[in-house]
N, C-alpha and C positions, 0 to 999 in steps of 0.2 A: 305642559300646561294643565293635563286632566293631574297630574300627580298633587299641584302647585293648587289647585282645586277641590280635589276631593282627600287630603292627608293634611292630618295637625304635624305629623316630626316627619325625619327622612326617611323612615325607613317604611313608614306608613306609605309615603310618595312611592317609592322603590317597587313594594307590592302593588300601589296601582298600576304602574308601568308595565310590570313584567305578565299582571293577571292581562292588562290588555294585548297584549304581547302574544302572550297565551290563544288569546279568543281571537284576535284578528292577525297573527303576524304582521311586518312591514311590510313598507315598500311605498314607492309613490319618488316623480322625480325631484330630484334636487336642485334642479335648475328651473327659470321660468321657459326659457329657449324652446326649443322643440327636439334638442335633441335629448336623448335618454341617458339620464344617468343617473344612477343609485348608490347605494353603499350603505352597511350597519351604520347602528348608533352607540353610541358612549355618554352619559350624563354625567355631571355632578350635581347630587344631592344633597345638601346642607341643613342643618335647624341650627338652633342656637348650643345645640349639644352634641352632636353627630356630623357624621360626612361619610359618603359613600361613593364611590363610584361604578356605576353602569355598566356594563359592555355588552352588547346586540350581533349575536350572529346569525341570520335566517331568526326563528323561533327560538335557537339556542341564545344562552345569558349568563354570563358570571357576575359578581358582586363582592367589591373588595369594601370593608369599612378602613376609614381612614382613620388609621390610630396617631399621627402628628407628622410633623415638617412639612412638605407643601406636595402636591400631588399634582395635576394636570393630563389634561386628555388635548388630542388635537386627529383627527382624520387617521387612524387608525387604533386595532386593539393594542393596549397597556397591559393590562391585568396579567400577568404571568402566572406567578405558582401562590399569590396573596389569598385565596379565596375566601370568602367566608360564607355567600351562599352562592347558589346553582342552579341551574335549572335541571330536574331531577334525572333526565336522560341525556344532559351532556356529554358524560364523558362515555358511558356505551355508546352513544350516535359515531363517537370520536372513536371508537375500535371498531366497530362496522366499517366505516369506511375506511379502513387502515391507517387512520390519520396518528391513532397513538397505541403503542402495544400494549398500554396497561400496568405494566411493569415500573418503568423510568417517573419517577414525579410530572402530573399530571399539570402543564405550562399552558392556559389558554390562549393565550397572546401566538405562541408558537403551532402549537394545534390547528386555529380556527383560523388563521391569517397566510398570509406569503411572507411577512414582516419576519426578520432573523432578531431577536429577539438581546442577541447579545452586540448586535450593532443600535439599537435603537436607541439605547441613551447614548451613542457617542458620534452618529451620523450629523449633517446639518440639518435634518429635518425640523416641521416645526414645532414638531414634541418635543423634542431634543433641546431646540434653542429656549421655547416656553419654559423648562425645568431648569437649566441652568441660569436665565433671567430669574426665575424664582428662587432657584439655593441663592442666588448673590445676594439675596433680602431677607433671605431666612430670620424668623425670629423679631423681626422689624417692617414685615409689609404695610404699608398704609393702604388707602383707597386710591391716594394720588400714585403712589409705587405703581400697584397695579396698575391703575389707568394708562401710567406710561407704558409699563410691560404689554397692552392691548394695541395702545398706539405703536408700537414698534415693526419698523418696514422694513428693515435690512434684517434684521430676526424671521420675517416669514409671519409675523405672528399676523401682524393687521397684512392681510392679502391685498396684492393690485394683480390688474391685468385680466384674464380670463376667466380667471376666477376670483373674486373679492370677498372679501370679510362684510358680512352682509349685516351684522350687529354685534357688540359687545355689554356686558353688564358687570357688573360690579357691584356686592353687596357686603354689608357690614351687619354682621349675627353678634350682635354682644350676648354673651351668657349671664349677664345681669337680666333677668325679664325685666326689670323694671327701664330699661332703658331700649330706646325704641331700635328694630331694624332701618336699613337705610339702604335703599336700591337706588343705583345710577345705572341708565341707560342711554345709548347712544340714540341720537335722533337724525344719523345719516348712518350711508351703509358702510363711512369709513369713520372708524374710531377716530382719527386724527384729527379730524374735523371737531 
């Protein structure tokens, strides 16, 4: 929100994120419940010209721009070996703790996670089903496309149960400036609705 706030493009957003990242690390529960539970973050950043996506490890961070076809995050790191920026003692923090020898191409997703990296486009998960609902549109997503792809329950994507999909949004960036953005948001905690 402070990105969506204080940045005109994404990548403006990006740097507010990551400086506050910086200054305050995370953390904070995920649930309202009382019991504890956390876990990094992942964004997408958008302008009507750009696209970026996030990944939050502790105070560590990579940043992939999104050069075209459709991309998506969902409760775990994405970002493999696409980098384009970093957080500048990532990957030494990552040979400190023996997590990567240096050598081998430097895969954050693989690194910073438990996540196996070459199962995760083809597991059920709901990364996994998110990006294949999206290649099936590729090239022709509407707002209504998506919103079914959010509304979708047998996909994982819209959550039930103990854990629930708490909001969805969908917005439409025309790269005309002259033609307005358009944000749709859910006003229950389940898409479907």
């Amino acid at each position: 929100r402070l990105g969506l706030e204080r940045a005109d493009a994404a990548e403006k957003a990006l740097d507010v994120i990551v400086d506050l990242l910086e200054k305050y690390g995370q953390g904070g529960n995920c649930m309202e419940s009382h019991m504890a539970f956390t876990y990094h973050n992942s964004f997408l950043i958008a302008d009507r010209k750009e696209a970026w996506v996030l990944e939050t490890a502790g105070k560590y961070w990579a940043a992939e721009k999104v050069e075209g076809g459709v991309r998506n995050i969902s409760n775990q790191l994405s970002i493999t070996t696409k980098i384009a920026r970093e957080h500048p003692e990532l990957k030494e923090y990552a040979k400190s703790k023996g997590w990567w020898d240096g050598k081998k191409e430097f895969d954050f997703a693989a690194t910073y996670s438990y996540v196996d990296t070459a199962r995760m486009t083809t597991s059920r998960s709901r990364y996994c089903e998110g990006y294949k609902l999206l290649n099936k549109h590729k090239g022709s997503i509407t707002s209504e496309i998506m919103m079914e792809i959010l509304r979708d329950k047998e996909s994982g994507i819209n959550m039930e149960g103990g854990f629930m999909t708490t909001g969805s949004m969908v917005s439409v960036l025309p790269q005309n400036p002259d033609l307005p953005c358009i944000h749709f948001f859910t006003g229950t905690p389940d898409p479907a609705r």
